[in-house]
FIKOLNU-434493 format. One record per residue (C-alpha): chain; residue in three letters; residue number from 1; x, y, z. Coordinates in pm, 1 decimal. Example, Ala and Ser with C-alpha at 12.3 -4.5 7.8 and 13.67 -1.06 7.14 Angstrom:
2
<mardren kette="A" rest="ala" nr="1" X="1230.0" Y="-450.0" Z="780.0"/>
<mardren kette="A" rest="ser" nr="2" X="1367.0" Y="-106.0" Z="714.0"/>
***
This chain:
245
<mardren kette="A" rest="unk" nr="1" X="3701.0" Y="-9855.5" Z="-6003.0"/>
<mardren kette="A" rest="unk" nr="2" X="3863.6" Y="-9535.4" Z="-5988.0"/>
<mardren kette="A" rest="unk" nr="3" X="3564.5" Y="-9308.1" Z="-5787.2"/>
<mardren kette="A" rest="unk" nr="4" X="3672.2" Y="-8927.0" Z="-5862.3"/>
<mardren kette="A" rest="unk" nr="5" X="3906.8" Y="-8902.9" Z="-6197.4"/>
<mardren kette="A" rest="unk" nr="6" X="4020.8" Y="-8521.9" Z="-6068.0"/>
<mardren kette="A" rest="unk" nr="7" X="4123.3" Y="-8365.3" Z="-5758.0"/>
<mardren kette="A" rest="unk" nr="8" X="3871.7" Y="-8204.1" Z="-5562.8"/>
<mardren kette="A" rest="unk" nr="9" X="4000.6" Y="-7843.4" Z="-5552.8"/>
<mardren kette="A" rest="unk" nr="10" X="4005.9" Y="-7882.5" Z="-5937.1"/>
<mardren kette="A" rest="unk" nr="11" X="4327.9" Y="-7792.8" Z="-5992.2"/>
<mardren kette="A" rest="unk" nr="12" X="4497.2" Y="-8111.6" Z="-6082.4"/>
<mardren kette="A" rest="unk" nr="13" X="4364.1" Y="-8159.4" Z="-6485.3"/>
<mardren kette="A" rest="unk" nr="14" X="4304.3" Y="-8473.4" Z="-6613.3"/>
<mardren kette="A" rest="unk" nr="15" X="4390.2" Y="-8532.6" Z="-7001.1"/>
<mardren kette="A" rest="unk" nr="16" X="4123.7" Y="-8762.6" Z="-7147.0"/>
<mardren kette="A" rest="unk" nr="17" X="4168.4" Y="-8935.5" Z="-7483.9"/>
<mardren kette="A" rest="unk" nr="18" X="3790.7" Y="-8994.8" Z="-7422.0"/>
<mardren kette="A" rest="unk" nr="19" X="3527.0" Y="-8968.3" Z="-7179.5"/>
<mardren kette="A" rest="unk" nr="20" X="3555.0" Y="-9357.0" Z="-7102.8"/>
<mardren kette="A" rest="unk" nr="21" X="3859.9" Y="-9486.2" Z="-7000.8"/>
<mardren kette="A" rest="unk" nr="22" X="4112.9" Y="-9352.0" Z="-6814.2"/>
<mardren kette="A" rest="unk" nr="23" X="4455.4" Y="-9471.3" Z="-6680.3"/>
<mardren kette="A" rest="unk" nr="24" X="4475.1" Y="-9831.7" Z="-6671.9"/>
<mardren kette="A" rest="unk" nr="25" X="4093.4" Y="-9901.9" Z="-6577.7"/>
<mardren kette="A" rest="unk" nr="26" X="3885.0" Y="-9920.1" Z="-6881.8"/>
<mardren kette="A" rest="unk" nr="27" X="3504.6" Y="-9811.4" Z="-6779.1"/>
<mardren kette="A" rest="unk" nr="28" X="3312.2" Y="-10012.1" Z="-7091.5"/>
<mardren kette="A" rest="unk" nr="29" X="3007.1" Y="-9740.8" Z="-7179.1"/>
<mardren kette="A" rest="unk" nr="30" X="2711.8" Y="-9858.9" Z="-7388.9"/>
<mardren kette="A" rest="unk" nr="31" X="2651.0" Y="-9488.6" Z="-7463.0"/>
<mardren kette="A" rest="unk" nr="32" X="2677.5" Y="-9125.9" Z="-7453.0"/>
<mardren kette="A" rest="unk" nr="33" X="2372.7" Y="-8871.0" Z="-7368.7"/>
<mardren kette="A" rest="unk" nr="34" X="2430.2" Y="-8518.4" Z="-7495.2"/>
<mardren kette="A" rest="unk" nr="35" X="2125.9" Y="-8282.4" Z="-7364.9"/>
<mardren kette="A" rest="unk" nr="36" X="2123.5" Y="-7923.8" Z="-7466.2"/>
<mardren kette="A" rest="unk" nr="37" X="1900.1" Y="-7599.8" Z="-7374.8"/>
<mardren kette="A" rest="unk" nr="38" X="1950.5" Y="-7520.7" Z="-7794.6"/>
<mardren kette="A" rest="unk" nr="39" X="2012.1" Y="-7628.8" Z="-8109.1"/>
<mardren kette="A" rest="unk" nr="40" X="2433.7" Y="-7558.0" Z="-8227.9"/>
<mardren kette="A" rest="unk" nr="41" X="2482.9" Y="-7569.6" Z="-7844.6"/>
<mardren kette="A" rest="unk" nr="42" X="2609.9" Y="-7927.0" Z="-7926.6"/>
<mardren kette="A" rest="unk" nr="43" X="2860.7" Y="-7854.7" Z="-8170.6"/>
<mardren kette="A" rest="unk" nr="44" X="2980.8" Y="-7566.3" Z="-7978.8"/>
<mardren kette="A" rest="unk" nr="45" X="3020.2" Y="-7730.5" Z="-7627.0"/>
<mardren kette="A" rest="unk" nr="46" X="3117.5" Y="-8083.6" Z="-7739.6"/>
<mardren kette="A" rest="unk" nr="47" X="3139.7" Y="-8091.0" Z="-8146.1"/>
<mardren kette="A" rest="unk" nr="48" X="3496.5" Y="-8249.9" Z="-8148.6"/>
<mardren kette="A" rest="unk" nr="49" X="3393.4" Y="-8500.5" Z="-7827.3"/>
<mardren kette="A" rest="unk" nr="50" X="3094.9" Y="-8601.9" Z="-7955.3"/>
<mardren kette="A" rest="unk" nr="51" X="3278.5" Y="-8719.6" Z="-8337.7"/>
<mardren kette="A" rest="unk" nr="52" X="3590.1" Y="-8870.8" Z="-8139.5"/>
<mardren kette="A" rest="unk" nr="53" X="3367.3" Y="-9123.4" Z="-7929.4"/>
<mardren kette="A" rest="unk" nr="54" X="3101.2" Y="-9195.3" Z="-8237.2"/>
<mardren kette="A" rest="unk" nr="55" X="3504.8" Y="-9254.8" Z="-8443.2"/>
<mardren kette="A" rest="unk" nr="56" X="3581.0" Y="-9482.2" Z="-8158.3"/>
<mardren kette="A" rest="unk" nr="57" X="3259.2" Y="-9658.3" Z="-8204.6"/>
<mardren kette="A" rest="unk" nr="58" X="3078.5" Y="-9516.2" Z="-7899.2"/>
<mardren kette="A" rest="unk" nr="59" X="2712.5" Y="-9420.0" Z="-7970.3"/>
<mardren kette="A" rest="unk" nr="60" X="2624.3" Y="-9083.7" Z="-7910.8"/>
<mardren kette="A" rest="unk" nr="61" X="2286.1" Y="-8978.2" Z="-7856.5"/>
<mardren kette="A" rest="unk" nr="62" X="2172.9" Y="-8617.0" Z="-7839.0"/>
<mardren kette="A" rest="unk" nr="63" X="1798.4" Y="-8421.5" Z="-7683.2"/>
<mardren kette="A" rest="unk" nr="64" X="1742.8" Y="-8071.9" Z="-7779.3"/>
<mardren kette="A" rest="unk" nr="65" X="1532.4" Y="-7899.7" Z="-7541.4"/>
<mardren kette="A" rest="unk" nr="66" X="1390.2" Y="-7655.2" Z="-7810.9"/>
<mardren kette="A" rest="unk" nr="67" X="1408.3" Y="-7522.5" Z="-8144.5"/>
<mardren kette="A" rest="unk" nr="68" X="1191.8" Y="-7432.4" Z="-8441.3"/>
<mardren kette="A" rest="unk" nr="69" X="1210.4" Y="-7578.9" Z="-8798.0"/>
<mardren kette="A" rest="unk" nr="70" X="1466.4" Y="-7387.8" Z="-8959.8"/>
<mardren kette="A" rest="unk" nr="71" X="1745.6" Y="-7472.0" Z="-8643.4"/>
<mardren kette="A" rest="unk" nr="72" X="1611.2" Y="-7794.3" Z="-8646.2"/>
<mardren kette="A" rest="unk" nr="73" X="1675.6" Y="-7877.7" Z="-8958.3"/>
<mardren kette="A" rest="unk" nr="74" X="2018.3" Y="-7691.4" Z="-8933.4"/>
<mardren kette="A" rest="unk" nr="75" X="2074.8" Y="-7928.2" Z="-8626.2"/>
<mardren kette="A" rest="unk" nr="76" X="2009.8" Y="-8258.2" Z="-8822.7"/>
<mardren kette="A" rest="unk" nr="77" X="2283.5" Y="-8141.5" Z="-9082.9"/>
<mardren kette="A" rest="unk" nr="78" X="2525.7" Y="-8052.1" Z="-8764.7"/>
<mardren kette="A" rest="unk" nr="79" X="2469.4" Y="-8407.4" Z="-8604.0"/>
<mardren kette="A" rest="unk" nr="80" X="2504.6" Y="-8598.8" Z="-8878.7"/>
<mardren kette="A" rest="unk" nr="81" X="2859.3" Y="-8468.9" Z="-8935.6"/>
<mardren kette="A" rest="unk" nr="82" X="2899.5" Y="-8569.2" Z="-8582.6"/>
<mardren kette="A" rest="unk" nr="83" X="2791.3" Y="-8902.2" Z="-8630.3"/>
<mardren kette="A" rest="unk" nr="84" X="2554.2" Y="-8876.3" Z="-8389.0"/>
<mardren kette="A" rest="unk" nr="85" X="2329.2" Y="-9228.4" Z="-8324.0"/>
<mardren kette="A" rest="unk" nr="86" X="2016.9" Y="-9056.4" Z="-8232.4"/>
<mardren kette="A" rest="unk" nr="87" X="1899.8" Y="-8736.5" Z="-8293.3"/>
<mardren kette="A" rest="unk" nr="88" X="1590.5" Y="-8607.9" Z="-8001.7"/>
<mardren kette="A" rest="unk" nr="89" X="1430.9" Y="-8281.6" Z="-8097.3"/>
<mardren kette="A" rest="unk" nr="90" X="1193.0" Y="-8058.6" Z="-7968.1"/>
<mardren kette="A" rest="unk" nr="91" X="965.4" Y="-7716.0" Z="-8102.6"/>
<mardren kette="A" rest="unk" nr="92" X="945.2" Y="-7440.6" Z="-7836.3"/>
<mardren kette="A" rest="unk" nr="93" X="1116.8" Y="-7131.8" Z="-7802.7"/>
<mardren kette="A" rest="unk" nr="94" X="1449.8" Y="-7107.5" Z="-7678.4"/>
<mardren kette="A" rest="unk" nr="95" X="1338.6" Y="-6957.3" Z="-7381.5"/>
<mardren kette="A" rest="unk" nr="96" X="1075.1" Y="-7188.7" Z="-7304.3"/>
<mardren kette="A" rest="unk" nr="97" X="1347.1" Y="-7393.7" Z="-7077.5"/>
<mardren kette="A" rest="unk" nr="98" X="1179.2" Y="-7498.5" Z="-6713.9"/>
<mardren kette="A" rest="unk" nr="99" X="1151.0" Y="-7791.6" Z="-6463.2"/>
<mardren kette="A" rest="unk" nr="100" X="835.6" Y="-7882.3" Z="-6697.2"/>
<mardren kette="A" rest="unk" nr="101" X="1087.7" Y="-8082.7" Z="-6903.8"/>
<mardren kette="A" rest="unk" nr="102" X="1257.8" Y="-8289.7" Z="-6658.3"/>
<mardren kette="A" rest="unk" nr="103" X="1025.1" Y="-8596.5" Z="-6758.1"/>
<mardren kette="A" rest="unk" nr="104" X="1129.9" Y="-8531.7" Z="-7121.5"/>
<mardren kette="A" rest="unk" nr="105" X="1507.5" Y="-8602.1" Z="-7023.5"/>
<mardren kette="A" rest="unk" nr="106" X="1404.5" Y="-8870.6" Z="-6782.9"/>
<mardren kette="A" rest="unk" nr="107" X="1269.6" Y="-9068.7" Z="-7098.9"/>
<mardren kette="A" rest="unk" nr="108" X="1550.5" Y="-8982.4" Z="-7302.7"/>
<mardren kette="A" rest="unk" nr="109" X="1811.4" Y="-9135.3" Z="-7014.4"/>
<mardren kette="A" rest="unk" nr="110" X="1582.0" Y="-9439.4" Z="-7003.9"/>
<mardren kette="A" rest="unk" nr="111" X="1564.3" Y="-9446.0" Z="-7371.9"/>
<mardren kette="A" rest="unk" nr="112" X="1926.8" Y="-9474.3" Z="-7446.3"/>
<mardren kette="A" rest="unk" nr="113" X="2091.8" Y="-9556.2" Z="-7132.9"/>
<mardren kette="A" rest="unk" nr="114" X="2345.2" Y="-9324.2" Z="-7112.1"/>
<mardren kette="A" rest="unk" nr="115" X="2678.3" Y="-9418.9" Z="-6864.6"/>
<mardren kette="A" rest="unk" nr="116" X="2730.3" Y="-9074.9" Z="-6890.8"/>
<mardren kette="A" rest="unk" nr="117" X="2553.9" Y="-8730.2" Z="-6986.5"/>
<mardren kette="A" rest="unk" nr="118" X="2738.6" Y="-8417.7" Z="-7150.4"/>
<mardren kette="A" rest="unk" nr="119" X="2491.8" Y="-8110.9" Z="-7050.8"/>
<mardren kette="A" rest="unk" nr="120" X="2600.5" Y="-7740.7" Z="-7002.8"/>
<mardren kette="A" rest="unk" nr="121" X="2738.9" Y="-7591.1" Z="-6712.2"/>
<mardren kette="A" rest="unk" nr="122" X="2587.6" Y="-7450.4" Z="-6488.6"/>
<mardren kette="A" rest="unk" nr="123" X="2804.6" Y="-7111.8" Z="-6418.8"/>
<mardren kette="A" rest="unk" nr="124" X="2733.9" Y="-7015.6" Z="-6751.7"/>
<mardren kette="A" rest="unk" nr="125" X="2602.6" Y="-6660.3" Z="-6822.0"/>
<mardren kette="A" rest="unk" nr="126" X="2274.4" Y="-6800.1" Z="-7022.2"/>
<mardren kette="A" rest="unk" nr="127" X="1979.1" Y="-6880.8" Z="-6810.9"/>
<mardren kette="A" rest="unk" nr="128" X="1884.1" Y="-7175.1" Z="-7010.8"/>
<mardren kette="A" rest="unk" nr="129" X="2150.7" Y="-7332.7" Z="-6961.3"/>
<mardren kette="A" rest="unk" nr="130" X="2169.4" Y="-7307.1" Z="-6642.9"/>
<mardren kette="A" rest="unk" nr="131" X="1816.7" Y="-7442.4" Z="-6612.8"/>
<mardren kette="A" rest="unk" nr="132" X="1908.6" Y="-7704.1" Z="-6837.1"/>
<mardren kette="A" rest="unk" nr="133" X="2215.3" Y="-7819.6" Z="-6606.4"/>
<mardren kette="A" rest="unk" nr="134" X="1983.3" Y="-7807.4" Z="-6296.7"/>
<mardren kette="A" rest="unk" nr="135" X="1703.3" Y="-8018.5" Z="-6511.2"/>
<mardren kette="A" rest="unk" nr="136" X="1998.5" Y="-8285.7" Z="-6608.4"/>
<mardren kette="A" rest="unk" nr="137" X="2084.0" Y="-8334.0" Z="-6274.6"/>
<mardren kette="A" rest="unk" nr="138" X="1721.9" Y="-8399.1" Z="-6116.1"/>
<mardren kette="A" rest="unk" nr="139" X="1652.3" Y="-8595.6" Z="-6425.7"/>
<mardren kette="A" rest="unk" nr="140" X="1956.1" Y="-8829.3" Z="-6377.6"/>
<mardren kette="A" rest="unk" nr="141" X="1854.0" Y="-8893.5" Z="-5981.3"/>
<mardren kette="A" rest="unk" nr="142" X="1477.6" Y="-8931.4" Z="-6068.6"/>
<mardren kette="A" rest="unk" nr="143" X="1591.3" Y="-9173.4" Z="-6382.6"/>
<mardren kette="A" rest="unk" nr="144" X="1712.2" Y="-9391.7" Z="-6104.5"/>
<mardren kette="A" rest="unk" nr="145" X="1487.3" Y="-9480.6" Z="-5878.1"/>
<mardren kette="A" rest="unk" nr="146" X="1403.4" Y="-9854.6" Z="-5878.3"/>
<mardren kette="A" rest="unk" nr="147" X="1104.3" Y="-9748.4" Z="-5690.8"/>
<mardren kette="A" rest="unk" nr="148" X="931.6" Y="-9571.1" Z="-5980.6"/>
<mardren kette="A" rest="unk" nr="149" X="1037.0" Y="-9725.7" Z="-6301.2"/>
<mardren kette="A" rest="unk" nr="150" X="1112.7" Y="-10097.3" Z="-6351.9"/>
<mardren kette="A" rest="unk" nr="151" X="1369.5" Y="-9999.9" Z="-6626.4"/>
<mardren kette="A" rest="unk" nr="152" X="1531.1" Y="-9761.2" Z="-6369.4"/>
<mardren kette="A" rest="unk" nr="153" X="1887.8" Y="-9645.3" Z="-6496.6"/>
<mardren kette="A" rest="unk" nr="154" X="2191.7" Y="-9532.3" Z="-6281.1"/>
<mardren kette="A" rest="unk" nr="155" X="2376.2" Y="-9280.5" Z="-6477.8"/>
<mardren kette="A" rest="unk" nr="156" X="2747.6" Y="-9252.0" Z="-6353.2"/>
<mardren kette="A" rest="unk" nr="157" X="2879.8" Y="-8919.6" Z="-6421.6"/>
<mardren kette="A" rest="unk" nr="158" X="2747.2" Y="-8578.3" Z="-6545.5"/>
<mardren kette="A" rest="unk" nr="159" X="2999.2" Y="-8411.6" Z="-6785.9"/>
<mardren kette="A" rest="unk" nr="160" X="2943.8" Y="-8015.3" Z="-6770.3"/>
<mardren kette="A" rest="unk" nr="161" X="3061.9" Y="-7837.4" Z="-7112.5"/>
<mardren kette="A" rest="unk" nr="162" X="3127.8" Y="-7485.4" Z="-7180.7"/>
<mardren kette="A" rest="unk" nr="163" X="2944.9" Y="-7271.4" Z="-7413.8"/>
<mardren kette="A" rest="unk" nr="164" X="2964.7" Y="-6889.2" Z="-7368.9"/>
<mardren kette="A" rest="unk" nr="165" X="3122.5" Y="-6871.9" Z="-7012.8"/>
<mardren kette="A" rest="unk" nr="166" X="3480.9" Y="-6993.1" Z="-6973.5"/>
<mardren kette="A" rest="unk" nr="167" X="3495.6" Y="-7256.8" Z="-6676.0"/>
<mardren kette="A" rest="unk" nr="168" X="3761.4" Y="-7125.6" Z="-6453.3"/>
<mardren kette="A" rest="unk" nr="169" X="3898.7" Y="-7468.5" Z="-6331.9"/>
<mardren kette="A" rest="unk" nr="170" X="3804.3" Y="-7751.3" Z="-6587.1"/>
<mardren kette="A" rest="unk" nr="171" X="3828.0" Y="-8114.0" Z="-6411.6"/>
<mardren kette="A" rest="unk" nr="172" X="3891.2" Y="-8256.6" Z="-6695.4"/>
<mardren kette="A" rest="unk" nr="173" X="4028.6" Y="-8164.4" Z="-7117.3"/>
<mardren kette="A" rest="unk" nr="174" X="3944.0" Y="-8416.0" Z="-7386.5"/>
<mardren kette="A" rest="unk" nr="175" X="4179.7" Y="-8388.7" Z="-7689.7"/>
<mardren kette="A" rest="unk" nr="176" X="4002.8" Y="-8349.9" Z="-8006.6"/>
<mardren kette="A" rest="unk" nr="177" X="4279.4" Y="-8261.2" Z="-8231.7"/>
<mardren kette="A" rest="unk" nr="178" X="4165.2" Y="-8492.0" Z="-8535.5"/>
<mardren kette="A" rest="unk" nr="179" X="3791.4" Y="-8401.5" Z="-8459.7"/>
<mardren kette="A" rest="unk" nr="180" X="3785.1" Y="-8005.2" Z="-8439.5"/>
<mardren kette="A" rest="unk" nr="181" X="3756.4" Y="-8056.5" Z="-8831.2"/>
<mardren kette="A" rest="unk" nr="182" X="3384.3" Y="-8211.8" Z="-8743.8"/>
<mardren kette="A" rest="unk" nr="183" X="3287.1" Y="-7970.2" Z="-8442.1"/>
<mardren kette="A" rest="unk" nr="184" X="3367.9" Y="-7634.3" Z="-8699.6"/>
<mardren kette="A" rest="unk" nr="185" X="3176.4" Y="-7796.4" Z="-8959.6"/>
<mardren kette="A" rest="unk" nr="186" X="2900.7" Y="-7948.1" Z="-8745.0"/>
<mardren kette="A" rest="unk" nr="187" X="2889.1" Y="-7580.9" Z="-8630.4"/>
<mardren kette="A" rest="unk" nr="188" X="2854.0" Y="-7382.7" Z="-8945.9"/>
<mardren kette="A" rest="unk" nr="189" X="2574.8" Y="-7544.6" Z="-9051.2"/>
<mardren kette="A" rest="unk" nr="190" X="2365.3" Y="-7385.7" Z="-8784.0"/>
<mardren kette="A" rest="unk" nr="191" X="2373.2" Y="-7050.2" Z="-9078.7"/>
<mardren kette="A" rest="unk" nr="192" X="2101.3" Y="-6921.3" Z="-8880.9"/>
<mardren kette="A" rest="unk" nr="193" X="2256.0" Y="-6874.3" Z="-8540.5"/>
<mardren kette="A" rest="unk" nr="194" X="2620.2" Y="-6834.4" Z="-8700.1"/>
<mardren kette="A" rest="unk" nr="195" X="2459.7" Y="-6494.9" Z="-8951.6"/>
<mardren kette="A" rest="unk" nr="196" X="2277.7" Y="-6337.2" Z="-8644.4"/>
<mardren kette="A" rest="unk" nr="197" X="2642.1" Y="-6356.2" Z="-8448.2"/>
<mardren kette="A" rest="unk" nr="198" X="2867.2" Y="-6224.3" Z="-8745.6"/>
<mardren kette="A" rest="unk" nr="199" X="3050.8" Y="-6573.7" Z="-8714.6"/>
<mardren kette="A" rest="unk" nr="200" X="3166.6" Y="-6471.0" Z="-8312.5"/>
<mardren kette="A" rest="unk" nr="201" X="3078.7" Y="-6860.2" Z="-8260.5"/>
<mardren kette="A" rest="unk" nr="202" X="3301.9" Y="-6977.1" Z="-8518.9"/>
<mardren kette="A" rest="unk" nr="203" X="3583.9" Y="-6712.6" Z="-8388.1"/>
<mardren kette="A" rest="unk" nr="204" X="3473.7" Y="-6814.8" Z="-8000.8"/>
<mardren kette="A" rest="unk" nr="205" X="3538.4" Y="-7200.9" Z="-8074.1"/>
<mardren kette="A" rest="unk" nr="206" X="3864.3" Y="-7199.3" Z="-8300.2"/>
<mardren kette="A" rest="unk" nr="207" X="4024.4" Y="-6954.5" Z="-8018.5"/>
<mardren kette="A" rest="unk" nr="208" X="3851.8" Y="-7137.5" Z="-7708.6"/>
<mardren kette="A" rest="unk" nr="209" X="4011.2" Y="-7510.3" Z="-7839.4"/>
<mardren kette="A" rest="unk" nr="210" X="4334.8" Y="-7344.8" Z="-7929.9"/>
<mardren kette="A" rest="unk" nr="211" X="4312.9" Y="-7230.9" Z="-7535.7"/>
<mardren kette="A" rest="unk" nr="212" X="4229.7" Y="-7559.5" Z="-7377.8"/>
<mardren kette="A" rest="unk" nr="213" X="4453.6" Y="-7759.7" Z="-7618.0"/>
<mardren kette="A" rest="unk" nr="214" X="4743.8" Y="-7509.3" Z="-7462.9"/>
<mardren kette="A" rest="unk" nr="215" X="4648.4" Y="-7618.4" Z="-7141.9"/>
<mardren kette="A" rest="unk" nr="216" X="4602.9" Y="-7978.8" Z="-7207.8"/>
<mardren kette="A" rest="unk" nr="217" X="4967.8" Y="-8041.2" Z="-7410.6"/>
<mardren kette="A" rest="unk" nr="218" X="4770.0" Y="-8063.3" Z="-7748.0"/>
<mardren kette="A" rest="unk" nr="219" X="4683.2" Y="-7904.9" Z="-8059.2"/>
<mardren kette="A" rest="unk" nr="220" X="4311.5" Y="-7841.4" Z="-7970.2"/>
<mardren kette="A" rest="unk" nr="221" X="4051.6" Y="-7946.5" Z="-7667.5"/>
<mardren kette="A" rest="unk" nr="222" X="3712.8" Y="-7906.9" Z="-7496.0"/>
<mardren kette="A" rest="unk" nr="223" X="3726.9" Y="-7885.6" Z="-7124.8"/>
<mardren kette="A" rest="unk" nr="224" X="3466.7" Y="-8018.2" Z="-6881.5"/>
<mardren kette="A" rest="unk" nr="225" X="3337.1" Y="-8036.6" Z="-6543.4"/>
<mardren kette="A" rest="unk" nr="226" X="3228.4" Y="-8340.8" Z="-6372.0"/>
<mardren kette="A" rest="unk" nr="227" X="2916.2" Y="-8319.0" Z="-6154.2"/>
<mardren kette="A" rest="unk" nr="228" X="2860.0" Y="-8719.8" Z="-5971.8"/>
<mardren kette="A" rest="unk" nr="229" X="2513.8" Y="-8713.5" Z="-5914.5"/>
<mardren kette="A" rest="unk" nr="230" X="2313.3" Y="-8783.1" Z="-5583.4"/>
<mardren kette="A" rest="unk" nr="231" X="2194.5" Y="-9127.8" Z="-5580.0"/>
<mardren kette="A" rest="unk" nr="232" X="1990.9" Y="-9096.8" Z="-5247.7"/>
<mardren kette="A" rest="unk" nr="233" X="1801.2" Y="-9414.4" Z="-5023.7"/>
<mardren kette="A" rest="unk" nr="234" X="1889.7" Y="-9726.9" Z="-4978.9"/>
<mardren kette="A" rest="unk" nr="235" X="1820.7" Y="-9924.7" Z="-5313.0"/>
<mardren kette="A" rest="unk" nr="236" X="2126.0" Y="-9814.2" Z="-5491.7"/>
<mardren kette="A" rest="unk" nr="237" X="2415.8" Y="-10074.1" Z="-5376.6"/>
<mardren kette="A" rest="unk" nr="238" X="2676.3" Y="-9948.6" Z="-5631.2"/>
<mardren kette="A" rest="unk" nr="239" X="2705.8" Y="-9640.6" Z="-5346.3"/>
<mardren kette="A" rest="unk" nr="240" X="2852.6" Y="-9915.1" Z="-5062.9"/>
<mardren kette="A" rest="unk" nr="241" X="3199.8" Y="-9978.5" Z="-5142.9"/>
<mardren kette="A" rest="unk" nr="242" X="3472.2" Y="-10181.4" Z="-4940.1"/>
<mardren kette="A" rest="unk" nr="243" X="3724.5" Y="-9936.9" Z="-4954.5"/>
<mardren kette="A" rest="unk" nr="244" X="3806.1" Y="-9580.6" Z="-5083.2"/>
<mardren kette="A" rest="unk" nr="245" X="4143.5" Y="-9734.2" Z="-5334.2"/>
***
């Protein structure tokens, strides 16, 4: 099992054709858990990701953290283009994002049984989603514990996503080529969000892919951090290893 799938200085990228496999050990993943501070924050971070697993018959699974009728209706139209499996949504303001809702994401990750999570990054410039990184993370250690819940699950990885705020060094670019088609669309069906911005969002993720996809050898990308999260105690055995290789 290959432990860390980048350098640590983050300066050696890795070129995913997915989130699941990589070189010649295949990591089989029962599903995906996207969790987001807003509705369109989805299609924005992870649009084209999100439609190339659900095309390679990996279910994707996606909690809002707030939203209000109008964006969530706009956000049903956006996943469905995605193909997203299940759709989690929520009715608070977008600035109602606090520790409060770490049990909310602990259900989801028991719920669906994520391998991995997609959440935003946690150098971005919005607040929320910063909280809503820091949430994901405590949510994915507390999902864990054997000790609390009897369905316990061990999510492996935390995928961090851009939104607003460029990530300087990206561990790892996913190459969604055939599925920025899906992530655009997905994304202008949030008509709310995309009016209020004069389409910048639309202009931000055609010229943010192009980027990425320069970087990663490829027509278009979305670039990612990877956050391994902190299994602590002594009831998690998949943490004791023979060796390192």
């Amino acid at each position: 099992m290959e432990l860390f799938p980048f350098k640590a200085n983050g300066l050696n990228i890795r070129i995913f054709q997915n989130l699941i496999s990589s070189g010649n050990n295949k990591q089989i993943m029962d599903s995906i858990l996207v969790v987001v501070a807003h509705p369109d924050d989805e299609s924005l971070g992870a649009g084209g990701t999100i439609r190339k697993h659900g095309d390679l018959g990996i279910p994707v699974d996606v909690h809002c953290m707030t939203g209000t009728e109008i964006r969530n209706e706009e956000m049903k139209a956006a996943c469905s283009i995605l193909g997203v499996r299940n759709l989690y949504l929520s009715e608070r303001d977008d600035f109602a994002v606090d520790m409060s809702l770490r049990n909310e994401v602990v259900g989801a990750i028991l719920k669906t049984r994520p391998t991995i999570v997609i959440t935003h990054f946690s150098g971005d410039y919005n607040v929320n989603h910063q909280q809503c990184a820091q949430i994901v993370f405590e949510a994915v250690e507390w999902a864990s514990h054997t000790t609390i819940f009897d369905d316990a699950h061990r999510v492996k990885r935390i995928y961090n996503m851009e939104i607003n705020t460029l990530i300087s060094r990206p561990h790892v670019h996913v190459d969604i080529t055939d599925t920025y088609k899906y992530g655009l669309g997905a994304l202008k069906k949030h008509e709310s969000q995309i009016k209020k911005a004069d389409s910048f969002y639309e202009k931000l993720y055609d010229a943010r892919t192009r980027l990425r996809g320069a970087q990663a050898k490829c027509k278009r990308a979305e670039a990612f951090t990877i956050t391994l999260p902190e299994h602590a105690g002594p009831f998690y055995r998949e943490n004791s290893v023979e060796k390192l290789i």
